[in-house]
C-alpha atoms as an extended CHARMM CRD file, in Angstrom:
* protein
*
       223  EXT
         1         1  UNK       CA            180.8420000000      140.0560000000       57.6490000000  PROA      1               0.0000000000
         2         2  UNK       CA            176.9050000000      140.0270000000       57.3390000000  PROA      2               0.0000000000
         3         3  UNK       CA            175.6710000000      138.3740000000       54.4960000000  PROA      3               0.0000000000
         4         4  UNK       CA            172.1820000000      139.8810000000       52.6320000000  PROA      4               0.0000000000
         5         5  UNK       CA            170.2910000000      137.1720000000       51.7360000000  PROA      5               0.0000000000
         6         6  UNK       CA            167.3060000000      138.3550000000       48.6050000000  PROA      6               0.0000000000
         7         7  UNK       CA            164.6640000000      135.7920000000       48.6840000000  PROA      7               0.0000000000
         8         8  UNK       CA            162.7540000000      137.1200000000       46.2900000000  PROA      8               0.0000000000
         9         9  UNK       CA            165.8400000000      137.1970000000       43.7480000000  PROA      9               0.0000000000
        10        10  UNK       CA            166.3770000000      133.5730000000       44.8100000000  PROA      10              0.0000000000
        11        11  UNK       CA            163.0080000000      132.1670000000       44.3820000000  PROA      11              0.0000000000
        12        12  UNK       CA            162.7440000000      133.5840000000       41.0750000000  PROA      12              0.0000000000
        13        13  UNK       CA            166.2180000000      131.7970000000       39.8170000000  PROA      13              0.0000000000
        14        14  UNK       CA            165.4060000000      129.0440000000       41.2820000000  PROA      14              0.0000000000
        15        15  UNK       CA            161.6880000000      129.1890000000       39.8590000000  PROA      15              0.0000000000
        16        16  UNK       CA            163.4600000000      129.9860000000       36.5040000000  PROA      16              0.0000000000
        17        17  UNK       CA            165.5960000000      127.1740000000       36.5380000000  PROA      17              0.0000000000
        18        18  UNK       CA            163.4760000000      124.5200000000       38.1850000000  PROA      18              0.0000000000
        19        19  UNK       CA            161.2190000000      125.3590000000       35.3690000000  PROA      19              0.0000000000
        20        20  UNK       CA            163.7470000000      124.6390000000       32.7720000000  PROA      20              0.0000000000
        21        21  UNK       CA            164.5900000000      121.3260000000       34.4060000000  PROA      21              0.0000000000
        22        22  UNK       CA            160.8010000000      120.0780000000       34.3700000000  PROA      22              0.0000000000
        23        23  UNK       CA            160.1990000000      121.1780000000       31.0010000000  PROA      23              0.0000000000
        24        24  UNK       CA            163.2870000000      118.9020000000       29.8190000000  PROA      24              0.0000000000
        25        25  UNK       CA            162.1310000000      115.4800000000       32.1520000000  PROA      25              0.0000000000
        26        26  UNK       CA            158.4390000000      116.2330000000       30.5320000000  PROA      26              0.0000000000
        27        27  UNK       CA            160.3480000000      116.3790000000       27.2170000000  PROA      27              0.0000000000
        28        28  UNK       CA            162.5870000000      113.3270000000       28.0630000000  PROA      28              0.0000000000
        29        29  UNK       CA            159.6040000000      111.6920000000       29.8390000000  PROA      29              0.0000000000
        30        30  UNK       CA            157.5340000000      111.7780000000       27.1300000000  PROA      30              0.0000000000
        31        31  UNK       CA            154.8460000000      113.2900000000       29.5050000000  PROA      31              0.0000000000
        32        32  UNK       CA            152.2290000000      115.8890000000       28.5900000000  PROA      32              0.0000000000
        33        33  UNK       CA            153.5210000000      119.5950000000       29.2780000000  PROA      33              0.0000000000
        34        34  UNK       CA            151.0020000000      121.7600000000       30.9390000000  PROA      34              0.0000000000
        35        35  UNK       CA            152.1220000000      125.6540000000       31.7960000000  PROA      35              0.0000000000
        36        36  UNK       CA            150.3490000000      125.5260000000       34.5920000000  PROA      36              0.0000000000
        37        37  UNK       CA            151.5150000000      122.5220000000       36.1640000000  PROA      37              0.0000000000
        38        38  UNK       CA            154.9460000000      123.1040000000       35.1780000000  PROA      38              0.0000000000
        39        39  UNK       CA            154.7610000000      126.0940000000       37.0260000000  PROA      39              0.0000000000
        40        40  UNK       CA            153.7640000000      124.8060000000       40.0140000000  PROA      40              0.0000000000
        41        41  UNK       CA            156.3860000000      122.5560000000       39.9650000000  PROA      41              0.0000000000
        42        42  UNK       CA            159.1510000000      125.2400000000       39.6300000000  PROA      42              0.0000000000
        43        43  UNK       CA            157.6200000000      127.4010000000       42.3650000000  PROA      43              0.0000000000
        44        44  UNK       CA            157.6470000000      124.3240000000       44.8290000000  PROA      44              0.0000000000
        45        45  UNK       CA            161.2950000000      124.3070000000       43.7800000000  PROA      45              0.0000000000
        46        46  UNK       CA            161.8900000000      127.6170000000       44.0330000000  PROA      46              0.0000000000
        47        47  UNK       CA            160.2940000000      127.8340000000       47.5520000000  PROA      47              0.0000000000
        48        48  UNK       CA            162.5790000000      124.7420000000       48.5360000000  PROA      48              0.0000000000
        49        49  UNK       CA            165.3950000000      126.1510000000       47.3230000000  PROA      49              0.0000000000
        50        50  UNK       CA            164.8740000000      129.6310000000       49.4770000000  PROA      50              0.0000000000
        51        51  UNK       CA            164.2450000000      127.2450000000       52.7890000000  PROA      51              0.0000000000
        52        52  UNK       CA            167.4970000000      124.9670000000       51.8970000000  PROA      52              0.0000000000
        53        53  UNK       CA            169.3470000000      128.4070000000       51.6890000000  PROA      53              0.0000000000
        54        54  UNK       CA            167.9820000000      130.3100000000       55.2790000000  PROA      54              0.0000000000
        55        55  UNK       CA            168.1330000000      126.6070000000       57.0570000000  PROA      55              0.0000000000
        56        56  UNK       CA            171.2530000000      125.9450000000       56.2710000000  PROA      56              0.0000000000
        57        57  UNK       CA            170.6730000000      122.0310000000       54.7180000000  PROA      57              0.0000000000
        58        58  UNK       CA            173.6410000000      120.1140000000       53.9790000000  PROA      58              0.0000000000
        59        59  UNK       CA            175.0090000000      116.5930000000       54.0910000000  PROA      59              0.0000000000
        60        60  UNK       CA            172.7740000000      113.0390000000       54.3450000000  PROA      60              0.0000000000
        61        61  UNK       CA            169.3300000000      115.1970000000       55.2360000000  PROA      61              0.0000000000
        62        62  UNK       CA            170.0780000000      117.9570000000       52.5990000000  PROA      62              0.0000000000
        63        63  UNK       CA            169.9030000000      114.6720000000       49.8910000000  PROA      63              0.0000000000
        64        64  UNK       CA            166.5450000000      113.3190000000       51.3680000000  PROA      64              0.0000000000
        65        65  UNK       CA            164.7840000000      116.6770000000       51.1270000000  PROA      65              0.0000000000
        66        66  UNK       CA            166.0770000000      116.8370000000       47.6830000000  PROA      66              0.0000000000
        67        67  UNK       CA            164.1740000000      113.3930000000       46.6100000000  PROA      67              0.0000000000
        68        68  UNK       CA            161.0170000000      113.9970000000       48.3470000000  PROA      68              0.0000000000
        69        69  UNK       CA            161.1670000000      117.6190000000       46.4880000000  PROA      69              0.0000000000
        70        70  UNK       CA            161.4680000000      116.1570000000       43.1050000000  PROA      70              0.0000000000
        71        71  UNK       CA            158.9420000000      113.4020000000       44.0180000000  PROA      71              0.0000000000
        72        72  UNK       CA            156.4110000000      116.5950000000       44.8390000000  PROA      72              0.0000000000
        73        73  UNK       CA            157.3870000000      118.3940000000       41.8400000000  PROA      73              0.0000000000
        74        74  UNK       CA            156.7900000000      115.3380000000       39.5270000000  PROA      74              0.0000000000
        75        75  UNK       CA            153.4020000000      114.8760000000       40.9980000000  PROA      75              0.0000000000
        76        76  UNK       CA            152.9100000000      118.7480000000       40.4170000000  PROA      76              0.0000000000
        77        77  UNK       CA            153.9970000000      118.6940000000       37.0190000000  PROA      77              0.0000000000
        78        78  UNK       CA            152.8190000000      115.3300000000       35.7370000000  PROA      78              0.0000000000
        79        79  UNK       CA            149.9100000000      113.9850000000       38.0360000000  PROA      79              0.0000000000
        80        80  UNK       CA            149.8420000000      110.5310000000       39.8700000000  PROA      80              0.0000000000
        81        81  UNK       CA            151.0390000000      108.0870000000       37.3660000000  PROA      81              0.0000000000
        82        82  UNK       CA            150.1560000000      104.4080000000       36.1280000000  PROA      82              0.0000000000
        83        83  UNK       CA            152.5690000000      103.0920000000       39.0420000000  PROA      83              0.0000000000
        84        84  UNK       CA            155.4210000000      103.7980000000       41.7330000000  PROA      84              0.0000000000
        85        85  UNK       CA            158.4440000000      103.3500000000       39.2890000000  PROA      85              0.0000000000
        86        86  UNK       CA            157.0980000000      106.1950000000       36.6870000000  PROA      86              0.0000000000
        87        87  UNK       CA            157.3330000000      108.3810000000       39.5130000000  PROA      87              0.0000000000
        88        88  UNK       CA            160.7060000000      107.8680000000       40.4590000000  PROA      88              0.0000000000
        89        89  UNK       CA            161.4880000000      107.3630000000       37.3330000000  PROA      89              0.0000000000
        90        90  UNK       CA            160.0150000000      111.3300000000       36.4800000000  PROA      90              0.0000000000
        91        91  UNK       CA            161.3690000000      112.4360000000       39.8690000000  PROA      91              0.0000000000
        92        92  UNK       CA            165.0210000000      111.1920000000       38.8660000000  PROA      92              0.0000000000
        93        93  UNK       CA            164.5140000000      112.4630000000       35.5680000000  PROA      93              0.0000000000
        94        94  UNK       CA            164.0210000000      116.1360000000       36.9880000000  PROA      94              0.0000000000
        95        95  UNK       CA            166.2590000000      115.8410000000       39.5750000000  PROA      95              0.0000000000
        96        96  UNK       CA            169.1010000000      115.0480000000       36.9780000000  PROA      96              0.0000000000
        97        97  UNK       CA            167.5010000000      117.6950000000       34.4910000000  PROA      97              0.0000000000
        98        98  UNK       CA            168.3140000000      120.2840000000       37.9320000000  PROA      98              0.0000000000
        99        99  UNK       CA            171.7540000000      118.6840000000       38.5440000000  PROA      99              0.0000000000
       100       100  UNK       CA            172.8540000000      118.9320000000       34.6330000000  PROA      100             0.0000000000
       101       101  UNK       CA            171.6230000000      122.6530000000       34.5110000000  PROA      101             0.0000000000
       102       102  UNK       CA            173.6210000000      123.3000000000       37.9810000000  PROA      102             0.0000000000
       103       103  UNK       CA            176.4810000000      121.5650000000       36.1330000000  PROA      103             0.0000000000
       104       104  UNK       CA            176.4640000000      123.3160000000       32.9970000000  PROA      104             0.0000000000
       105       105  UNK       CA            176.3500000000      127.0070000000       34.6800000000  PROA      105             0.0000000000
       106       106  UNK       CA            179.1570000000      126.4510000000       36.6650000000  PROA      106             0.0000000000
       107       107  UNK       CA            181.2170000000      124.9940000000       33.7600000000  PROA      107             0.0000000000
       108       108  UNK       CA            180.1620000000      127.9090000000       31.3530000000  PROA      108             0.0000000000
       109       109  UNK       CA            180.9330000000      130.1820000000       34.2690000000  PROA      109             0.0000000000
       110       110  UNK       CA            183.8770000000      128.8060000000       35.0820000000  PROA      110             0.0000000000
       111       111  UNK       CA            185.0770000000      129.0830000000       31.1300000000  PROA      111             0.0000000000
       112       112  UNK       CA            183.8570000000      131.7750000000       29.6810000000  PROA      112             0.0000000000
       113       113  UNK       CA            183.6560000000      134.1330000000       33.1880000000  PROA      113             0.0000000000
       114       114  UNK       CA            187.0490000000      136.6880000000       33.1520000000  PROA      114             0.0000000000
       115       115  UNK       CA            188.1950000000      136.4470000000       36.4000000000  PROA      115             0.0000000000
       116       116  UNK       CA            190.0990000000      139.6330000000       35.1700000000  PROA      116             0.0000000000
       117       117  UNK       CA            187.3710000000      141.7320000000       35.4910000000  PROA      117             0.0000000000
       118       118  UNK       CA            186.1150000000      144.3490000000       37.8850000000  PROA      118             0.0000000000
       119       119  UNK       CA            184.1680000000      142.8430000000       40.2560000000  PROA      119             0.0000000000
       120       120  UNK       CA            180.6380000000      144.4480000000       39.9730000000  PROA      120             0.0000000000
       121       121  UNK       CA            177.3200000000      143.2710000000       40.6670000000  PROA      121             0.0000000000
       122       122  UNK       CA            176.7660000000      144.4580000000       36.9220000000  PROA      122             0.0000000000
       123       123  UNK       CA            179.8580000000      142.5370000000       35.6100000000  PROA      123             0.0000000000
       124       124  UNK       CA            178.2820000000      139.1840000000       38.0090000000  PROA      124             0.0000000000
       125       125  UNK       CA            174.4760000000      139.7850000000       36.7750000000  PROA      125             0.0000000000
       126       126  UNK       CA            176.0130000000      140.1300000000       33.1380000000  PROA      126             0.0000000000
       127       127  UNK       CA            177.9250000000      137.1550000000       32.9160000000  PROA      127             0.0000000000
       128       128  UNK       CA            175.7550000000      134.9500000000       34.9580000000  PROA      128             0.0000000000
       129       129  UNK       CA            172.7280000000      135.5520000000       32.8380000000  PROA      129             0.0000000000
       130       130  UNK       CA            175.0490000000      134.7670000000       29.9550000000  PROA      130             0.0000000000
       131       131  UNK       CA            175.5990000000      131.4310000000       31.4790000000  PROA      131             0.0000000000
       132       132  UNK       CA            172.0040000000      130.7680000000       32.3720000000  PROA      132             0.0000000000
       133       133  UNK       CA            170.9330000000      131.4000000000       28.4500000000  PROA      133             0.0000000000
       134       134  UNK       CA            174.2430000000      129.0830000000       27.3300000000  PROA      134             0.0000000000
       135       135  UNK       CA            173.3150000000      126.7840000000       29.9060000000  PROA      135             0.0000000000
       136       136  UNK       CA            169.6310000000      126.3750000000       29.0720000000  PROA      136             0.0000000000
       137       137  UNK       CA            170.0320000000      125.9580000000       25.5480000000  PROA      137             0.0000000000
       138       138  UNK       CA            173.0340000000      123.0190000000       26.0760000000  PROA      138             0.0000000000
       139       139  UNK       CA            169.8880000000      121.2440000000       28.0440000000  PROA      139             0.0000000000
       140       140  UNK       CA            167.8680000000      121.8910000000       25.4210000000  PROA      140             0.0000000000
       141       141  UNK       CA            169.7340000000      120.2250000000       23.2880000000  PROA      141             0.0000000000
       142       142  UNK       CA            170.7650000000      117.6960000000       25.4170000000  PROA      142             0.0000000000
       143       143  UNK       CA            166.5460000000      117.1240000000       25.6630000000  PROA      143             0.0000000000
       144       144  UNK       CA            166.5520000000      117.0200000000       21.9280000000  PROA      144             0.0000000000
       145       145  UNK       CA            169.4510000000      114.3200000000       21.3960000000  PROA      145             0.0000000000
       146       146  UNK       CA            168.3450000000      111.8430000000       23.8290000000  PROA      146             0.0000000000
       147       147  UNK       CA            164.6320000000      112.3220000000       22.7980000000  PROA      147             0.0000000000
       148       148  UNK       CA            165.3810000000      111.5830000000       19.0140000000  PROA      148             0.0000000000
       149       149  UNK       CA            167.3060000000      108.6960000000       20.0930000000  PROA      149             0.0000000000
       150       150  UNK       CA            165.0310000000      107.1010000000       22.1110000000  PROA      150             0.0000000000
       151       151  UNK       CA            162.2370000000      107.3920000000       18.9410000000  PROA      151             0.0000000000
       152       152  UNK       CA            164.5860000000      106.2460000000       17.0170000000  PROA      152             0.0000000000
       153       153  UNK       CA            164.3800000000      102.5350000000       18.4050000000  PROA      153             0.0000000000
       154       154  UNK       CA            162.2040000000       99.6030000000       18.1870000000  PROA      154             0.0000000000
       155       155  UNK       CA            161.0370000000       96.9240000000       20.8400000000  PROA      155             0.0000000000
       156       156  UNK       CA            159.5020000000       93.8630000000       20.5710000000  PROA      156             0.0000000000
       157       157  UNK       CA            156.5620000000       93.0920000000       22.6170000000  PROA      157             0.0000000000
       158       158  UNK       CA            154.5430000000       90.0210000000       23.4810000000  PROA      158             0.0000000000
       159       159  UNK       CA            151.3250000000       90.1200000000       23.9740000000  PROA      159             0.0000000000
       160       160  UNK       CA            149.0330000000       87.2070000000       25.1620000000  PROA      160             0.0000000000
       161       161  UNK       CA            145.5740000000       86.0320000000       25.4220000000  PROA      161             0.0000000000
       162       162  UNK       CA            143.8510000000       82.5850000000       25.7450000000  PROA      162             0.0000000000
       163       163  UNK       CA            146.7750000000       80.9510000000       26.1600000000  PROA      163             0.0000000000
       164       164  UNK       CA            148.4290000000       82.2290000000       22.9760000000  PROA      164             0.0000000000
       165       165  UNK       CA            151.2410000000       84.4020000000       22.7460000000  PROA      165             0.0000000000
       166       166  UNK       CA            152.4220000000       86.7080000000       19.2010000000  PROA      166             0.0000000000
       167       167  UNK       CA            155.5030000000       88.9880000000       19.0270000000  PROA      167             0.0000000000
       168       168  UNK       CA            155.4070000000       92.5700000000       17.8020000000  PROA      168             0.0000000000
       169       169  UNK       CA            157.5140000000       94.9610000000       16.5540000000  PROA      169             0.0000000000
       170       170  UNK       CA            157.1380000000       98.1730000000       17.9260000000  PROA      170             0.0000000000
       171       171  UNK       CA            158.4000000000      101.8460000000       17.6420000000  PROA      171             0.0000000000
       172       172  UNK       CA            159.4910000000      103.8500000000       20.5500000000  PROA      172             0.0000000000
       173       173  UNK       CA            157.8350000000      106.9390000000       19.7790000000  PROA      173             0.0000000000
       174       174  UNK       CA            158.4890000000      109.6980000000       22.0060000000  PROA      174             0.0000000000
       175       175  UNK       CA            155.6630000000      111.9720000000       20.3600000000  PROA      175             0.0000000000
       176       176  UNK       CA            153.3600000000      108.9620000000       21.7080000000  PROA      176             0.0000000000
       177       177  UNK       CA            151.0810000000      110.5540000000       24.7050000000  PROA      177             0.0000000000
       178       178  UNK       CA            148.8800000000      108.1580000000       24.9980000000  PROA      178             0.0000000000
       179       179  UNK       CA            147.6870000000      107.2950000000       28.3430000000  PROA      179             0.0000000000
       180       180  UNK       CA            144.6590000000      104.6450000000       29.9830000000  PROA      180             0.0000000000
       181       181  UNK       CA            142.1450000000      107.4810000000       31.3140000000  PROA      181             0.0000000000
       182       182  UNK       CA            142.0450000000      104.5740000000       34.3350000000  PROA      182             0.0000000000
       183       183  UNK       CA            145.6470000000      103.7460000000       35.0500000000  PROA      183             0.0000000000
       184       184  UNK       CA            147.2410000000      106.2370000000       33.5400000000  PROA      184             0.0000000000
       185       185  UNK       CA            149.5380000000      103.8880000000       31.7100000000  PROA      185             0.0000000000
       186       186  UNK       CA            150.9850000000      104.1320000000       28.1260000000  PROA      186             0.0000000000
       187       187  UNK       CA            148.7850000000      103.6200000000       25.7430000000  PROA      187             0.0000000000
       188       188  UNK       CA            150.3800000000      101.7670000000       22.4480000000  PROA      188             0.0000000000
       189       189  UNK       CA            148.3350000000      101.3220000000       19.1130000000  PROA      189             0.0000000000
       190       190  UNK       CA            148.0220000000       98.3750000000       17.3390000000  PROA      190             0.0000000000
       191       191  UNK       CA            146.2150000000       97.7350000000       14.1190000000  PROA      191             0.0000000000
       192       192  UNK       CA            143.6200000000       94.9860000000       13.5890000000  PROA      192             0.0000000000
       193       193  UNK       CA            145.2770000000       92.8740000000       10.9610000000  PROA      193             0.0000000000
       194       194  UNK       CA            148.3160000000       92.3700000000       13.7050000000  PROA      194             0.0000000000
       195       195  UNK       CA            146.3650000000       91.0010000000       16.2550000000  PROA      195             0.0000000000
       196       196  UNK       CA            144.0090000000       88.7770000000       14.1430000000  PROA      196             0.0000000000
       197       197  UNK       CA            146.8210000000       85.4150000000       14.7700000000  PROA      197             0.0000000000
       198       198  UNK       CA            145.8860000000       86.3840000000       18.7300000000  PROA      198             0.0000000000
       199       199  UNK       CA            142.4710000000       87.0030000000       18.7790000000  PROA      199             0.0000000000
       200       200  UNK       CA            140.8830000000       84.9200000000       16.0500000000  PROA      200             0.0000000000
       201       201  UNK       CA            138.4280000000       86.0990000000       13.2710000000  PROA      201             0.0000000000
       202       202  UNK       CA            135.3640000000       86.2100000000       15.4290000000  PROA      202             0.0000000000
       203       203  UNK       CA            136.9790000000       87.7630000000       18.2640000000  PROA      203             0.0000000000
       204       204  UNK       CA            138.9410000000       90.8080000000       16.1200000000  PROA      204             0.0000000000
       205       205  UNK       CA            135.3150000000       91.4380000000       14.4830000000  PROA      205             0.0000000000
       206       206  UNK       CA            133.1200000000       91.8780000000       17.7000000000  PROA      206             0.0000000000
       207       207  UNK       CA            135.6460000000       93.8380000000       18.9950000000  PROA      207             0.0000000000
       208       208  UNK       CA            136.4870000000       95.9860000000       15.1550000000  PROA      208             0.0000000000
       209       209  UNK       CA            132.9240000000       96.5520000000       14.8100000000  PROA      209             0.0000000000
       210       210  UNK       CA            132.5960000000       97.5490000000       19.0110000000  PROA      210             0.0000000000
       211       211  UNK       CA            129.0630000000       95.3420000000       19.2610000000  PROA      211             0.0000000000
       212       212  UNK       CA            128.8340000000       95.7640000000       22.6030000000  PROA      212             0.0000000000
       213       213  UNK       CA            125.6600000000       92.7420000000       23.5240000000  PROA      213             0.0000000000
       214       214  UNK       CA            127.9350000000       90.4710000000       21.9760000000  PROA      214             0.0000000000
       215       215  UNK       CA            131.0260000000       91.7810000000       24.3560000000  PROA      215             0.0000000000
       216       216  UNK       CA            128.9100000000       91.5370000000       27.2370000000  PROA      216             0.0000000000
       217       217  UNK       CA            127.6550000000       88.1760000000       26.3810000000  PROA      217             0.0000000000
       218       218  UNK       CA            131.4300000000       86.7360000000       26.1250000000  PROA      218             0.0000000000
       219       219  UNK       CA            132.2300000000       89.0450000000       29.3190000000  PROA      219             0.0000000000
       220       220  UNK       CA            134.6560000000       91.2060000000       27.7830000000  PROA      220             0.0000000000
       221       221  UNK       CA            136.0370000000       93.7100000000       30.1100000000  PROA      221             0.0000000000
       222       222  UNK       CA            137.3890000000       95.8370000000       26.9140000000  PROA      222             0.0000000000
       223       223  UNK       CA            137.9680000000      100.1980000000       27.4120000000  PROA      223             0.0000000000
């Protein structure tokens, strides 16, 4: 029995749904969300997703390709980050975005499908695009949840200079975008007041009032 395989009609579920799955790590990730990029992303999925299918990948080397895929799509999506572990960190993020999507089609297939039915390719298009829309919006939600909670908590961070050390109290703030334009590493705000027990009076006013000889004549390295 020959088997037609549409790669067009694959790539563009897969584009669809990679999509979906970046858009929730970005949203999980706290990372900026750029169309463009996002697309990218999906169609590097999508494209893998077509070769996985006419190659025939499976077992231990079907896995590997998987990672590096997700590693490429994170850098597609999100740029090169601060360090190493935010990428795998995004890449795992998206990867599980793609796995809980997979997961969540098959189970709302599996449920609310009617095995009953006449099997036509309108009766398979129908329902499957029912699950992909049920599907979607459970990860949506999912995205939505675990964002909230993860605003929804505070930290507390030392910071140290001279030799002295204070503790802060911060908020995880998932809105929080803020990024080094160097490093690329969160950014978080404090106010003056808190760090005046670190800094010292003179130090918090050079550096308040951004006098820059003054900086330059204590060799601050400050951005």
């Amino acid at each position: 029995m020959e088997t037609t395989l549409y790669a067009d009609v694959l790539f563009f579920v897969n584009f669809s749904m990679d999509f979906i799955s970046v858009w929730a790590s970005s949203y999980l990730c706290s990372a900026r969300r750029h169309a463009g990029r996002m697309s990218l992303a999906a169609a590097i999925g999508g494209i893998y997703g077509v070769f996985a299918v006419v190659a025939g990948l499976s077992g231990v080397f079907a896995y590997i390709s998987a990672a590096a895929v997700s590693v490429l799509m994170a850098l597609a999506a999100f740029g090169m980050p601060g360090s190493f572990s935010d990428l795998l960190r995004k890449s795992a993020v998206i990867w599980g975005s793609g796995a809980l999507l997979g997961g969540l089609m098959t189970a709302f297939l599996s449920l609310f499908g009617n095995p009953g039915a006449e099997n036509t390719a309108e009766n398979g298009g129908t329902a499957r695009g029912f699950t992909a829309a049920f599907a979607a919006a459970a990860l949506y939600l999912t995205a939505r949840i675990i964002a909230r909670a993860k605003a929804g908590k505070s930290v507390t961070v030392t910071v140290s200079h001279g030799g002295r050390k204070i503790e802060l109290s911060a908020l995880c703030d998932s809105g929080n975008l803020l990024r080094d334009p160097i490093s690329g590493d969160p950014v978080m705000t404090v106010s003056e007041k808190a760090l005046f027990p670190l800094l010292g009076e003179d130090l918090s006013d050079i550096l308040a009032h951004c006098r820059l000889d003054e900086m330059k004549e204590l060799s601050l390295k400050v951005r």
